[in-house]
C-alpha positions as CSV (number, residue, x, y, z in Angstrom):
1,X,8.0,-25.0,45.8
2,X,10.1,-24.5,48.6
3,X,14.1,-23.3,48.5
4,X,16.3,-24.8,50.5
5,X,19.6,-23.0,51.7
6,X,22.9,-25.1,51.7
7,X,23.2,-25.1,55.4
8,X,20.9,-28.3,55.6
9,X,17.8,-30.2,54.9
10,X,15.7,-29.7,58.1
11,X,12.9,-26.8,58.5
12,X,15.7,-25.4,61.0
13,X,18.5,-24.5,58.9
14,X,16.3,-23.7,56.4
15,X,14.6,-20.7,58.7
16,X,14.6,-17.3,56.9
17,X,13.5,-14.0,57.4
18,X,11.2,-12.7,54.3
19,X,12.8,-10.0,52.5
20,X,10.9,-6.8,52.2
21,X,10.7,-7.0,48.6
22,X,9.3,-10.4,49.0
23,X,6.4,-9.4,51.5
24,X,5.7,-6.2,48.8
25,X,5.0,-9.1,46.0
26,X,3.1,-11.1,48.1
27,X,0.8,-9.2,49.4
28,X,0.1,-7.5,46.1
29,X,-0.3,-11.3,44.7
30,X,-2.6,-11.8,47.7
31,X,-4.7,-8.8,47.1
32,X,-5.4,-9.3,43.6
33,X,-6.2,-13.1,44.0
34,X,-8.7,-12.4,46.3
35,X,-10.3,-9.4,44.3
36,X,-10.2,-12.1,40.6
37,X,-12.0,-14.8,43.0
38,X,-15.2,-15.8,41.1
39,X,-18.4,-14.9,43.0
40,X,-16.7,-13.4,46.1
41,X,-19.1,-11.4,47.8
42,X,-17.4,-8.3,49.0
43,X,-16.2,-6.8,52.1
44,X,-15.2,-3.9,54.2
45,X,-11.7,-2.2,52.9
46,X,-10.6,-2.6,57.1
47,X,-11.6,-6.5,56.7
48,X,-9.9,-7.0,53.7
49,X,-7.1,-5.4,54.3
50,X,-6.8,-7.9,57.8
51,X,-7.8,-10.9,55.7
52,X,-4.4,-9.8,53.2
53,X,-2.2,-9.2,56.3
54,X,-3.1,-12.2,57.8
55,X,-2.6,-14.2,55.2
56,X,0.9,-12.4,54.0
57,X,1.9,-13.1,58.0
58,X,0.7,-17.0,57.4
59,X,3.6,-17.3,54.8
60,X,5.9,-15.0,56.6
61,X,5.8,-17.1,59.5
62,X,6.2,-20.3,57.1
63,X,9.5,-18.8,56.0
64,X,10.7,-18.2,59.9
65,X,9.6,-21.8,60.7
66,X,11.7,-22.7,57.6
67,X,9.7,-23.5,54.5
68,X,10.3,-20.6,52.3
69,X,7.5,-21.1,49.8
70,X,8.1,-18.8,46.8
71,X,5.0,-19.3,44.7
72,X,1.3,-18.9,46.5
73,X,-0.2,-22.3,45.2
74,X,3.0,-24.2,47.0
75,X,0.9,-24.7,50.2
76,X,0.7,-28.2,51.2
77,X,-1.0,-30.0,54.0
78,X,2.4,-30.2,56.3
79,X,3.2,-26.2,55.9
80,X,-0.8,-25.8,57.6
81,X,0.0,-28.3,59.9
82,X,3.9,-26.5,60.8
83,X,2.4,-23.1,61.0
84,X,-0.7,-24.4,63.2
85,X,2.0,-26.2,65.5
86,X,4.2,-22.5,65.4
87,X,1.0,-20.3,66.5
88,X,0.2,-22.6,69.1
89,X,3.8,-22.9,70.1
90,X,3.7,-18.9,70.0
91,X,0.9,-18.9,72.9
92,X,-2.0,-17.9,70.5
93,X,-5.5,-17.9,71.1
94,X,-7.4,-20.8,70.1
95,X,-9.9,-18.3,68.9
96,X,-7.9,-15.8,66.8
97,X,-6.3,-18.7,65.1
98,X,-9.5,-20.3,64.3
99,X,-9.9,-16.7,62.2
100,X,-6.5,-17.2,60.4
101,X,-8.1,-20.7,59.6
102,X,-10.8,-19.5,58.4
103,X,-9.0,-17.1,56.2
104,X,-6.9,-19.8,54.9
105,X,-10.0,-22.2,53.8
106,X,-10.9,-19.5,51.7
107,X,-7.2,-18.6,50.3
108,X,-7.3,-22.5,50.1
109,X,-10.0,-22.9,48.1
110,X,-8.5,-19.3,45.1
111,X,-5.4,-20.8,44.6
112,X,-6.9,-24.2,43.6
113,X,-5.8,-26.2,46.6
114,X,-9.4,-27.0,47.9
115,X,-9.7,-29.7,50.5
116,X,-6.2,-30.2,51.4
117,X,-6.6,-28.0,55.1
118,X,-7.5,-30.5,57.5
119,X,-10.2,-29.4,60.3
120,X,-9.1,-27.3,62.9
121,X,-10.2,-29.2,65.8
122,X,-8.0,-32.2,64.9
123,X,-5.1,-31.0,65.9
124,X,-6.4,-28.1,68.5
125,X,-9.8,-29.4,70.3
126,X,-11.7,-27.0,71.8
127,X,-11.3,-27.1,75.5
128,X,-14.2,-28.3,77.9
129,X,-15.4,-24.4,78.3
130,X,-14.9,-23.8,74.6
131,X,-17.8,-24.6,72.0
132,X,-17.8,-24.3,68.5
133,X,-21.3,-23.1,69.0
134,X,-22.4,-20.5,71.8
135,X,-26.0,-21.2,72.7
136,X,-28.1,-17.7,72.4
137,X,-28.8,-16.1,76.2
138,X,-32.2,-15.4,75.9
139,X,-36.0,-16.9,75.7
140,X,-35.5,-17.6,72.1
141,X,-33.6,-20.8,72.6
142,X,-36.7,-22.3,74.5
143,X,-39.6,-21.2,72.4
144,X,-41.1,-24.0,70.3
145,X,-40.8,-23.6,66.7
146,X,-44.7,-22.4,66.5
147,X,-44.3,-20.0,68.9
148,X,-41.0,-18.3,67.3
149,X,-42.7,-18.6,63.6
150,X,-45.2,-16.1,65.9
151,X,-42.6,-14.5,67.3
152,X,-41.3,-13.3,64.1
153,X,-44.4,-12.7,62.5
154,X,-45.1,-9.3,65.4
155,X,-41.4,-8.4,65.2
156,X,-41.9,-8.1,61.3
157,X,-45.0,-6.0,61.3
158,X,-43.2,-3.2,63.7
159,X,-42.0,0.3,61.5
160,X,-38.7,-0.8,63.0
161,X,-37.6,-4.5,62.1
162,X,-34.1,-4.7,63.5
163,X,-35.3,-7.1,66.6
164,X,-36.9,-9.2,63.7
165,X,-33.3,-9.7,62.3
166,X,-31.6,-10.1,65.5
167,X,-34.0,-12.3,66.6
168,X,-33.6,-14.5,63.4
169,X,-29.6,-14.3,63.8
170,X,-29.6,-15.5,67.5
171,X,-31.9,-18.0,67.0
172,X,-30.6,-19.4,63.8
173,X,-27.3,-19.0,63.1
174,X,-26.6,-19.7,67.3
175,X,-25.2,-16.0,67.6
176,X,-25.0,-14.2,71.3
177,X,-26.8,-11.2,71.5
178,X,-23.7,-9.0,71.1
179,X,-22.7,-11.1,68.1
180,X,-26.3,-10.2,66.5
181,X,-26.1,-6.9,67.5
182,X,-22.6,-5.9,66.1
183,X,-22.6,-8.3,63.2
184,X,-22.0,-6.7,60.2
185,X,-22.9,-9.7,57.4
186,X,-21.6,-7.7,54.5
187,X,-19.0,-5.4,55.4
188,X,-17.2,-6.0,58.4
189,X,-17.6,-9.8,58.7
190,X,-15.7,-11.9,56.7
191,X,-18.1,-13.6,54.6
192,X,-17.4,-17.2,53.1
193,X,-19.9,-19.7,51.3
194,X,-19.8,-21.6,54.6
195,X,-19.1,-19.9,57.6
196,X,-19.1,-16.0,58.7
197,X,-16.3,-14.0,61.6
198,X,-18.1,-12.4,64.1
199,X,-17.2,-10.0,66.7
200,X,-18.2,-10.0,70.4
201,X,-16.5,-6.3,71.4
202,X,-13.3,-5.5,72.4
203,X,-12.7,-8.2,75.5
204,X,-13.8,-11.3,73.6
205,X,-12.9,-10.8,70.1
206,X,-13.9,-13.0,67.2
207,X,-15.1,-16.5,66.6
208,X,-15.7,-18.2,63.1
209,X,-19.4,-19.5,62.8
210,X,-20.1,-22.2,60.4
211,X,-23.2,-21.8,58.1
212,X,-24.3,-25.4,58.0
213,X,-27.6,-25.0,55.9
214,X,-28.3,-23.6,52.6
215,X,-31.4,-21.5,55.2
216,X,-28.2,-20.4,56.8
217,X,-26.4,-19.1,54.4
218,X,-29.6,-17.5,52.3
219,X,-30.6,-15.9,56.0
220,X,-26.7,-14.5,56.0
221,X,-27.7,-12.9,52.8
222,X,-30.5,-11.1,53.5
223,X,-29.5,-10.1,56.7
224,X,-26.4,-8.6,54.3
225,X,-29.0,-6.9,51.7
226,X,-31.2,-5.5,54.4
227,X,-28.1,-3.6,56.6
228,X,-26.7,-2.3,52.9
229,X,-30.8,-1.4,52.1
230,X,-30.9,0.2,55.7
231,X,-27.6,2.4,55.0
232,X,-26.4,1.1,58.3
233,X,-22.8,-0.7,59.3
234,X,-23.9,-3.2,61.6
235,X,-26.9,-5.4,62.0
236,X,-28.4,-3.3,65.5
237,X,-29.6,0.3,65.8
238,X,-27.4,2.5,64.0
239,X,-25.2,4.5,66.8
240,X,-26.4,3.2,69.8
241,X,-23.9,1.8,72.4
242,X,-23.7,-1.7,72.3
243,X,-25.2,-2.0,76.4
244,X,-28.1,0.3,75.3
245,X,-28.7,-1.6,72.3
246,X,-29.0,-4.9,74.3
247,X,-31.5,-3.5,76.8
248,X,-33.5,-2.5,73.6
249,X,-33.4,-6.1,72.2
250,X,-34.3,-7.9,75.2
251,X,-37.2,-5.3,75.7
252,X,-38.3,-5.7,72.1
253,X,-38.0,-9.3,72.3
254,X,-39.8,-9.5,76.3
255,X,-42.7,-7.4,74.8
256,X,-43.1,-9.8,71.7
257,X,-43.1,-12.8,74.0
258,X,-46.0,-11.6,76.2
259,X,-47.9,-10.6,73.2
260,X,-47.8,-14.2,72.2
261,X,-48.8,-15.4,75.5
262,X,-51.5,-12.4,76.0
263,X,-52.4,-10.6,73.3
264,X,-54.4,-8.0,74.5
265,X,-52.0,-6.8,77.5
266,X,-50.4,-4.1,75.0
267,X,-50.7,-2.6,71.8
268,X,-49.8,-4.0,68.7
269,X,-47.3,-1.9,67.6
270,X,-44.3,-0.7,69.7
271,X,-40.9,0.7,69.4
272,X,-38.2,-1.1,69.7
């Protein structure tokens, strides 16, 4: 339901800053939505607290643009559509608004309104050196499925299985090393039934991923019970630098490869 003012009928002179009081309901309304959703699988207190801000700002800005919505379920298909026009009008990032979309999908889908967010690249392609999918940088990309099946089998048997998991995310789920490395499936990734946020470091930010296959999503999962089982944050070593941790993957994974190719160059069992 949206409330217009008397000074006209267009989104323009219906423009209006949120109250305060407003913005302390909605978020509260937000927050508790989220929390009631049935089989939400939970997150970080520092993600949820984003995904709530976020999606407080998505009706904030609504109200600016002119469509003061006064009830959560009022979304409709054109207030996605104005506010997707407004962020791009405000010079956003493709990619940080293709997290608020993400956010919204999900918001979508608690307040009943499933379906009605159209896809994000309808009206915002990618551009030609953007790809919803980032191929992996490493030898894993190229290794036929026998050979990776192998792979995985060493990398399992090793005290320390995080290149097993890494490996499996890169590979599978189309992650950059970084991404695999600092992906944190159950606590600081916002986890959806069909797609997962994840974060590159500080220069490139986020990217949504979309979980196409139910071995997707059931990898996500395990990935999620083994960091929790692990007592670790993230999906990589526990504190090591991100730059050291990628020199220990790509080790880890280099050794596994020549194993495969010559078995009896090097021990079975090495750290990594």
């Amino acid at each position: 339901m949206s409330t217009r003012t008397p000074h006209g009928n267009t989104p323009e002179a219906r423009a209006h800053v949120m109250t305060a009081a407003h913005k302390r309901w909605l978020l509260r309304e937000i927050r508790q939505r989220l929390a009631d959703q049935p089989g939400r699988i939970a997150v970080s207190e520092r993600t949820n607290a984003h995904r709530v801000d976020t999606l407080a700002l998505t009706y904030a800005d609504l109200w600016a643009i002119g469509y003061r919505i006064e009830r959560v379920e009022a979304l409709a298909p054109r207030h996605l559509i104005a506010v997707l026009e407004h962020w791009k009008a405000k010079g956003l990032a493709r990619s940080t608004v293709a997290v608020r979309w993400s956010y919204l999908a999900t918001w979508c889908r608690v307040i009943g309104k499933d379906g009605i967010q159209p896809a994000l690249a309808e009206f915002w392609p990618p551009t030609d050196g953007e790809t919803p999918q980032r191929p992996p940088s490493n030898t894993l990309a190229h290794l036929p499925q026998s050979a990776y099946q192998q792979l995985l089998h060493l990398l399992s048997k090793r005290s320390d299985p995080t290149a097993y998991w890494l490996a499996r995310c890169v590979r599978e789920l189309h992650l950059t090393r970084e991404e695999a490395i600092l992906f944190s499936p159950a606590t600081a990734s916002a986890l959806e039934e069909d797609r997962v946020i994840v974060w590159s470091g500080k220069n490139r930010g986020q990217r949504v991923v979309p979980l196409h296959t139910p071995d997707q999503v059931s990898l996500v999962k395990q990935a999620a019970q083994w960091v929790a089982d692990s007592g670790r944050g993230r999906l990589g070593w526990k504190n090591l630098p991100l730059a050291q941790g990628l020199r220990r993957y790509s080790n880890a994974i280099a050794y596994a490869v020549t194993n495969l190719t010559n078995p009896t160059s090097a021990p079975q069992e090495a750290a990594c």
